[in-house]
C-alpha positions in Angstrom: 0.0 0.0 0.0 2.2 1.0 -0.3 4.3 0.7 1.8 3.8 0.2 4.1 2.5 2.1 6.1 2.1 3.0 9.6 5.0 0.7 10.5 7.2 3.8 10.8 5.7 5.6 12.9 3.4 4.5 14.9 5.3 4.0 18.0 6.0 7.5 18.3 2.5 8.6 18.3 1.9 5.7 20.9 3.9 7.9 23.8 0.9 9.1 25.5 -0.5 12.9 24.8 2.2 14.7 26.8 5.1 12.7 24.4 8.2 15.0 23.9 7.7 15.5 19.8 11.1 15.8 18.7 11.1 15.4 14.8 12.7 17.6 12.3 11.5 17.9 8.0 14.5 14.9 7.6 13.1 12.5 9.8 9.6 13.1 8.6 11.0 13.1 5.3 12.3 9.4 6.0 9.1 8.2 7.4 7.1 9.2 4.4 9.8 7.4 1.9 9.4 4.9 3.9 5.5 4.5 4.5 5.6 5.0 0.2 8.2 2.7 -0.7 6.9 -0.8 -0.3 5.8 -3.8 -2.4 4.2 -1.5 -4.5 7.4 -0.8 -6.4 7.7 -4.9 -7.7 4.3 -4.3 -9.7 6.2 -0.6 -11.6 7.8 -2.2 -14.7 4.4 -4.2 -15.5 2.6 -0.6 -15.1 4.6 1.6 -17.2 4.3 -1.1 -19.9 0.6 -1.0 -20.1 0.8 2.7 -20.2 3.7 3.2 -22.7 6.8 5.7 -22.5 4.4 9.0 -23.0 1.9 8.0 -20.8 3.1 6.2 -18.1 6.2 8.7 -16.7 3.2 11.8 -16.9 0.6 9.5 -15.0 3.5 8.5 -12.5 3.9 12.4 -11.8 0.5 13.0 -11.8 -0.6 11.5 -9.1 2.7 12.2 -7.3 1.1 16.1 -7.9 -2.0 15.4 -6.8 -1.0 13.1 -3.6 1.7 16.6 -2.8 -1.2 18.7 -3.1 -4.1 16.7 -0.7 -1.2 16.3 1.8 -0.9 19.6 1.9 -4.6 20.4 2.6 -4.4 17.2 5.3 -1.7 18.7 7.0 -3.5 21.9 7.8 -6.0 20.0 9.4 -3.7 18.6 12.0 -4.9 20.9 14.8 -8.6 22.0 15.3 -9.7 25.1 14.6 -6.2 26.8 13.6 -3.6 25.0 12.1 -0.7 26.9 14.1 -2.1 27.1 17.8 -5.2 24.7 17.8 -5.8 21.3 19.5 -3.9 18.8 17.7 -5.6 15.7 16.4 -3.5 12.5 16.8 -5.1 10.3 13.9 -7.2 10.8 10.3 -10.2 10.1 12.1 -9.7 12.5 14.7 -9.6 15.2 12.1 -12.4 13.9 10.5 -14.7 14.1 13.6 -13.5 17.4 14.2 -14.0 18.9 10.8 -17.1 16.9 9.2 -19.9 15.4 10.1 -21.1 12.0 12.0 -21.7 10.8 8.5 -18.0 11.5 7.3 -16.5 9.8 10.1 -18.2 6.4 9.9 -17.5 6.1 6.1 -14.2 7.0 7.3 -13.5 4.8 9.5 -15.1 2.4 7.0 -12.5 3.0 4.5 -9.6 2.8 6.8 -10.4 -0.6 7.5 -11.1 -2.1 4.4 -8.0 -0.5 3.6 -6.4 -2.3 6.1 -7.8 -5.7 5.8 -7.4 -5.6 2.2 -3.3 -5.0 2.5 -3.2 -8.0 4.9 -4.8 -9.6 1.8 -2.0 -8.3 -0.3 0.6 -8.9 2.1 -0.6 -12.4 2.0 -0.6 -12.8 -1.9 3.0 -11.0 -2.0 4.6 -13.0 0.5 3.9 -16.1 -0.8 4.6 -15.6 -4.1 8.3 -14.3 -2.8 8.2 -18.0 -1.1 7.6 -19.9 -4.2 9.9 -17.7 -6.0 13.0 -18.8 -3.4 12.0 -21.5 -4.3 11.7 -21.8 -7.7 14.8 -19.9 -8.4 16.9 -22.7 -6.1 15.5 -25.6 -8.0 16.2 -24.0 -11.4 19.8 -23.3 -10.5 20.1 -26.8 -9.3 18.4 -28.5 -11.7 18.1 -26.2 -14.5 15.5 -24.2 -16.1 12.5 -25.1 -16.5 13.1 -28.9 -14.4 9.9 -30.5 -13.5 8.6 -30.2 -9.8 10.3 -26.9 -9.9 6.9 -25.2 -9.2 5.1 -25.6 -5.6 1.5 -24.9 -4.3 1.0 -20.8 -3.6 -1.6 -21.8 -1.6 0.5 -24.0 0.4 2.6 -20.9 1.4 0.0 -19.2 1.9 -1.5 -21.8 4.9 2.3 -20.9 6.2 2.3 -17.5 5.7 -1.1 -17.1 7.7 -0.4 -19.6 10.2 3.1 -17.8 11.5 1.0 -14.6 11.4 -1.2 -16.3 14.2 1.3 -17.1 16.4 2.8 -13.5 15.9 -0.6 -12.4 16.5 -0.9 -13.4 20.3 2.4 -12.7 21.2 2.1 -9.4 24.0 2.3 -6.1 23.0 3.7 -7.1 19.5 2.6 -3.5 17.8 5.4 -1.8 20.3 8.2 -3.9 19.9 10.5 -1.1 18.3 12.9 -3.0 16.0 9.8 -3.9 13.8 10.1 -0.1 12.2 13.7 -0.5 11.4 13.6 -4.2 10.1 10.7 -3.2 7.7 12.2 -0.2 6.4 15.9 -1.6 5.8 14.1 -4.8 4.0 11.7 -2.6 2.0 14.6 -0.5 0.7 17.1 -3.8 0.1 14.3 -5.2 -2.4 13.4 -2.3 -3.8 16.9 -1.1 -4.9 17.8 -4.9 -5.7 15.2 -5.0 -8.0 16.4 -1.5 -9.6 19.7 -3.0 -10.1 18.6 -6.5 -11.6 16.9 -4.4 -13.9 19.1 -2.3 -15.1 21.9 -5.1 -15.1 19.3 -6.6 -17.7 18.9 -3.2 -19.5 22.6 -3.0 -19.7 22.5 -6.5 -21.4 21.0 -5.4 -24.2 23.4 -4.3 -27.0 25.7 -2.3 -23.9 22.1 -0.2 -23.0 22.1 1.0 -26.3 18.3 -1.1 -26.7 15.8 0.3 -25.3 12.2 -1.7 -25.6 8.6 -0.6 -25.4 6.8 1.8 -27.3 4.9 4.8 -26.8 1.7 3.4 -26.9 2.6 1.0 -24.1 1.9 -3.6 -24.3 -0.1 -4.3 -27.0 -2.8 -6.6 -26.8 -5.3 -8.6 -29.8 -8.1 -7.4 -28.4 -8.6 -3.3 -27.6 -11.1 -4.2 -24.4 -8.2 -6.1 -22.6 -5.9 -3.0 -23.3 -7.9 -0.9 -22.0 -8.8 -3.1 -19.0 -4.9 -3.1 -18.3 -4.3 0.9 -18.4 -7.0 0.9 -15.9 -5.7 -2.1 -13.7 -1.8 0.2 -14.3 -3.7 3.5 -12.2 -5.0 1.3 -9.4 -1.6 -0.3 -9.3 0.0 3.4 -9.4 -2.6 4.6 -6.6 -1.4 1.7 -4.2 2.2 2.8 -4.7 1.4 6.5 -3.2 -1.1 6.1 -1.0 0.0 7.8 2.6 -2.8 9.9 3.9 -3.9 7.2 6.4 -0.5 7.7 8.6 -0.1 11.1 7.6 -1.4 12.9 10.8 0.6 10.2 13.0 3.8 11.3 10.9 3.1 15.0 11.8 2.3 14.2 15.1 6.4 13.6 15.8 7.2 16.8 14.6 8.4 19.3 17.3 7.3 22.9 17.3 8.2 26.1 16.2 8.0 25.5 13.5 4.7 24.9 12.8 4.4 21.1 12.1 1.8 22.0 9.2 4.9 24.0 8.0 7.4 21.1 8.3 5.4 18.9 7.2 4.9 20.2 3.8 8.4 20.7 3.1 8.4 16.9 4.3 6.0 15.9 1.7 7.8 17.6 -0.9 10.8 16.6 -0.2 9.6 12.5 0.2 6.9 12.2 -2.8 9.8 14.3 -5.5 12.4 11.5 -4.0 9.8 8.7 -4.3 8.6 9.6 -8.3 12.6 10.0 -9.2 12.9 6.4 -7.6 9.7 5.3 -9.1 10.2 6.6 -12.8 13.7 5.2 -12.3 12.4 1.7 -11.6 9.7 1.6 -13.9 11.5 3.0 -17.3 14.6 0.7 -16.6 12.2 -2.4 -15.9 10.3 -1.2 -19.0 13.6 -0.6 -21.0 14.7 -4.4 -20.0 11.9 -6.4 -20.7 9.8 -4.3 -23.0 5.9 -5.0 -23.6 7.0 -8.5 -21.3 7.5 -6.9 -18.3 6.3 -9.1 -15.3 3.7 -8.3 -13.2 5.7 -8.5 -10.1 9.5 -8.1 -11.1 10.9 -10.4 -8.4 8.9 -13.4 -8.9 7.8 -12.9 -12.8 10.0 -15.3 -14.2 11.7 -12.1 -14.5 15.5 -13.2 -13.3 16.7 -16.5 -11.8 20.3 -15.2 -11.9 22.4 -14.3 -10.0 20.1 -16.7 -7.7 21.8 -16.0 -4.1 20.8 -12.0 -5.2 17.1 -12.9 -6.4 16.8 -14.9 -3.1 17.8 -12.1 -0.8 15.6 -9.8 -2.9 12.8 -12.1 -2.1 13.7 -12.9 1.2 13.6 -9.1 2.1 10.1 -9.4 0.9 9.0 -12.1 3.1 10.5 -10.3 6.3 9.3 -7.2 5.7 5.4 -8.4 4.9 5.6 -10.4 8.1 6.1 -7.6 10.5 4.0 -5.0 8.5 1.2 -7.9 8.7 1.1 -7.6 12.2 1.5 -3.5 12.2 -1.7 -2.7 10.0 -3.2 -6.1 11.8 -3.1 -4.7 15.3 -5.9 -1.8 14.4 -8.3 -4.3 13.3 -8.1 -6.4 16.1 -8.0 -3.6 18.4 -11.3 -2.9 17.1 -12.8 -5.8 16.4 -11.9 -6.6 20.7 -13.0 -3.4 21.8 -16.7 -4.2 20.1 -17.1 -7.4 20.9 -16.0 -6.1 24.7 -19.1 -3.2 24.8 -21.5 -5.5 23.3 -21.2 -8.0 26.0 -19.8 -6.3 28.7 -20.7 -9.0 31.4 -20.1 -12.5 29.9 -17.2 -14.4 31.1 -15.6 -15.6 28.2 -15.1 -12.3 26.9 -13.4 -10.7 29.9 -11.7 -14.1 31.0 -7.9 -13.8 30.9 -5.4 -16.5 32.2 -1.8 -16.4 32.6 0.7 -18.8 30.8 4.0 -19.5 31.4 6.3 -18.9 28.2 10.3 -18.6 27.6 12.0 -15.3 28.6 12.9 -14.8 25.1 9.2 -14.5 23.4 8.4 -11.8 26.2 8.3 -7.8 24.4 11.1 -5.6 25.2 9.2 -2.8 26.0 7.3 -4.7 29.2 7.3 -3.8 32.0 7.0 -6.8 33.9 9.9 -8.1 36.2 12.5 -9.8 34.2 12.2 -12.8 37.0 8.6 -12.9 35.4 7.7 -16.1 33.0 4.1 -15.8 32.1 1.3 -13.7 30.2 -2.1 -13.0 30.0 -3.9 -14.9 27.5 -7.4 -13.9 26.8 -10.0 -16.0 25.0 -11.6 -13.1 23.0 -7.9 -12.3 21.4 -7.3 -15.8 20.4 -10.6 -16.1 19.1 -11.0 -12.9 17.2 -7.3 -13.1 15.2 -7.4 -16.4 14.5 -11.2 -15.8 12.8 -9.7 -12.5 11.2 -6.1 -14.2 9.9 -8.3 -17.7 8.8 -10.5 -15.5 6.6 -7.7 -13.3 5.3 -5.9 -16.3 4.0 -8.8 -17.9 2.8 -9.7 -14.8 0.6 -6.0 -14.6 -0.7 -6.2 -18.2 -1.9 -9.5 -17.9 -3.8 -7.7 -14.7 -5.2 -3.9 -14.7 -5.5 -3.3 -12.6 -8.1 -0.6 -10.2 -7.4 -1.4 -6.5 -9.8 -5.4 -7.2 -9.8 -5.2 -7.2 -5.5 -3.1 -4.6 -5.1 -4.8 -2.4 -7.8 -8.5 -2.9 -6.2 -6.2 -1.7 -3.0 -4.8 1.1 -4.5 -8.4 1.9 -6.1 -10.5 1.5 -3.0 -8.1 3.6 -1.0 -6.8 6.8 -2.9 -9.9 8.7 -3.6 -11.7 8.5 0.2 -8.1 8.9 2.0 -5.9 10.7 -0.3 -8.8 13.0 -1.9 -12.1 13.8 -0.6 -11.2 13.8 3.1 -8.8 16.2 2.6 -10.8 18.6 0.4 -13.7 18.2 2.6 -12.2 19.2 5.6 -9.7 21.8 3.6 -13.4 23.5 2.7 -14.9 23.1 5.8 -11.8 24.9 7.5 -11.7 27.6 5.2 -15.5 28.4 5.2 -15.4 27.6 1.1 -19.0 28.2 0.3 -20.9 26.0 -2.5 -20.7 28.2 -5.8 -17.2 29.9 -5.4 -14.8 29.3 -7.7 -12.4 27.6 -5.3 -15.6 25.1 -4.7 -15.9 24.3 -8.3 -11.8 23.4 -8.6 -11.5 21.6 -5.7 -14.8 19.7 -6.2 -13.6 19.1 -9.9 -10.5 17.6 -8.6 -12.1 14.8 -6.3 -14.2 14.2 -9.1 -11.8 13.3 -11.6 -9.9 11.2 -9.0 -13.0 9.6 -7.9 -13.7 8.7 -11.9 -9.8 7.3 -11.8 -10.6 5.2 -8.3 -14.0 4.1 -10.0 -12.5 3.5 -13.4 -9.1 1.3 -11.5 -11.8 -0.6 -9.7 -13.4 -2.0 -12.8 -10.2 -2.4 -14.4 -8.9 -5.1 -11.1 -12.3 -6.6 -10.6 -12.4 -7.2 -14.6 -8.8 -9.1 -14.1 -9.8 -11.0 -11.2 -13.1 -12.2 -12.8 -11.3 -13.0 -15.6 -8.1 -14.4 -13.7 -10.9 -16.9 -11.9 -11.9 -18.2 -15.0 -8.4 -19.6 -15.4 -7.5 -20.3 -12.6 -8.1 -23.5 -10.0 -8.1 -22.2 -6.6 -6.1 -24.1 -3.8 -4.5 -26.3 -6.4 -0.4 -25.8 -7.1 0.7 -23.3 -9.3 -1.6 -20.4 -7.5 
């Protein structure tokens, strides 16, 4: 979802509402690279293809633009009524509720959750493919390519992926173990700039760089519907690969003052989404320049390279270690949630309030507990094991009846840029400013979510299109998914 998100900064916003707030433009700087730069980046080689040399670059920039732009607005909105000496708002929906109605906040919240669950899908889908890819890329080096047996059950990995995330799941106080930030970010940048060096190293192979592949029109297909179907699955994958907004508030809110953090953090956005588009056009014209109109849909595990295998494997690898901690990271609001209602609605029973204590090596214990050191057991509580092993069951089980890589992460990137990264913004940017129906500055800013909200609409069809059509294909739960 980018990258992924929130698993940069949300332990700073998690110090309590006196925290000391000691960020600077740099380090908010690094936390938006980071919360952009994620598995997003393995589907940009496939997306410029569909949308050609002209096209794809300017659409790339475009939303880079438009994403600068609604950050802007979103920033101004961190503190309620001014955005210099007002009461600051710690999350999105905090804003929300402060600027907009009842209405606004529960389709808010809505879409922050779907967005959510539906990375955890993503996650799910990415990291296994990364698995059979290890795979796949050891066997063919053994046994050369294209050896029989050299292609194992997705769905299999899959059951693995989902059934480690459980056990990560009830371990305590998971979402403040530190170290997760750091591992994800230092993973998510080794894969990314691996797979910018693989692809030029293929580039280069090519009569010395000297050929460069594609055309302006982008992949061409036999039948015009199925072009256009891709241009429009390309935007939702190019909306996944920017979208931020959702842990924009909880980046500003480690920013110290003065400077006003609306201030800082504008510079902060600049500075991030202009280093993120030179990265991303970077990636996606060399991949593009490589492979041509046959660039894979995910550039690690596309059939894409198999050599030098030890380099594809750590590429991968980084994958895989990075999806598992940021599993957990945008897991932990959901079942947050999902406790918290089930806890209201039946305040009283037993099961739901039960909690026993375990006894469990030193070494699975979180850092940042307080309990003794002398201290061997935790609290285990029903509700939790219940609840996340229903939510993580269900997540897998979606990502096996649909593993397909670009049509996922577009329907992501789709369902989540408009609400998050558009019309919340605007909406609260008009309600701040007083912006009265009929002005000029209405018509503009309402003609900008609606174009955006035609894209979102528009990348929907395009994913749901390739999924539909994906399912006709495919076998689900058999190998090869």
């Amino acid at each position: 979802m980018a990258a992924d998100r929130r698993t940069v900064v949300v332990y700073d916003a998690e110090a309590g509402d006196d925290h000391e707030r000691q960020g600077t433009v740099w380090t908010a700087t690094s936390h938006i690279v980071a919360a952009v730069v994620g598995s997003g980046v393995l589907a940009l080689a496939w997306t410029v293809a569909q949308l050609g040399w002209v096209v794809g670059p300017l659409v790339l920039v475009g939303f880079s633009c438009v994403t600068y732009y609604t950050s802007a607005l979103l920033a101004d909105c961190y503190r309620y009524p001014d955005p210099v000496d007002g009461a600051v708002n710690r999350e999105y929906i905090d804003a929300v509720r402060c600027y907009l109605d009842r209405k606004n906040v529960v389709l808010c919240g809505c879409a922050q959750y779907v967005n959510l669950w539906g990375t955890l899908v993503g996650y799910t889908i990415t990291a296994s493919a990364s698995m059979i890819a290890v795979k796949r890329v050891n066997c063919f080096h053994r046994d050369g390519y294209g050896a029989a047996g050299c292609n194992p059950s997705g769905s299999t990995y899959m059951v693995v992926f989902g059934v480690f995330q459980l056990l990560l799941s009830q371990l305590p106080s998971l979402h403040n173990i530190a170290w997760l930030s750091v591992v994800a970010v230092a993973t998510s940048f080794g894969y990314s700039f691996i797979s910018l060096g693989l692809c030029a190293a293929k580039w280069a192979s090519h009569d010395g760089g000297h050929d460069i592949r594609g055309t302006l029109a982008g992949a061409a297909v036999d039948v015009p519907r199925d072009k256009a179907f891709n241009v429009l699955l390309a935007l939702g994958n190019i909306a996944f690969s920017y979208t931020f907004a959702d842990v924009l508030i909880e980046i500003q809110d480690t920013l110290r003052a003065p400077p006003a953090e609306n201030t800082t953090m504008k510079k902060a956005s600049f500075y991030g989404l202009g280093m993120t588009t030179v990265f991303y056009l970077a990636l996606g014209c060399t991949g593009y320049a490589a492979f041509g109109d046959d660039a894979p849909g995910n550039i690690l595990t596309g059939f894409a390279f198999y050599e030098p295998f030890w380099l594809v494997d750590v590429a991968n690898v980084c994958v895989i270690v990075h999806l598992i901690g940021a599993y957990q990271v945008f897991a932990q609001p959901i079942f947050a949630r999902l406790e918290s209602c089930v806890a209201c609605r039946w305040p009283d029973a037993k099961f739901i309030n039960a909690t026993y204590y375990v006894r469990v090596p030193p070494c699975l214990r979180s850092s940042s507990s307080s309990a003794p050191a002398s201290s061997t057991t935790v609290a285990v509580a029903p509700l939790k094991l219940v609840l996340r092993t229903i939510v993580i069951m269900f997540t897998t089980l979606v990502a096996m009846l649909l593993p397909f890589f670009n049509a996922v992460l577009g329907l992501i990137g789709a369902l989540g840029f408009w609400p998050l990264s558009v019309y919340f913004p605007v909406s609260m940017h008009m309600a701040r400013l007083k912006i009265r129906r009929g002005e000029l500055r209405w018509w503009l800013l309402q003609a900008m979510s609606f174009v955006c909200l035609l894209i979102s609409i528009a990348a929907s069809i395009g994913s749901v299109q390739d999924i539909v059509h994906n399912l006709k294909a495919a076998a689900p739960f058999k190998p090869g998914n």
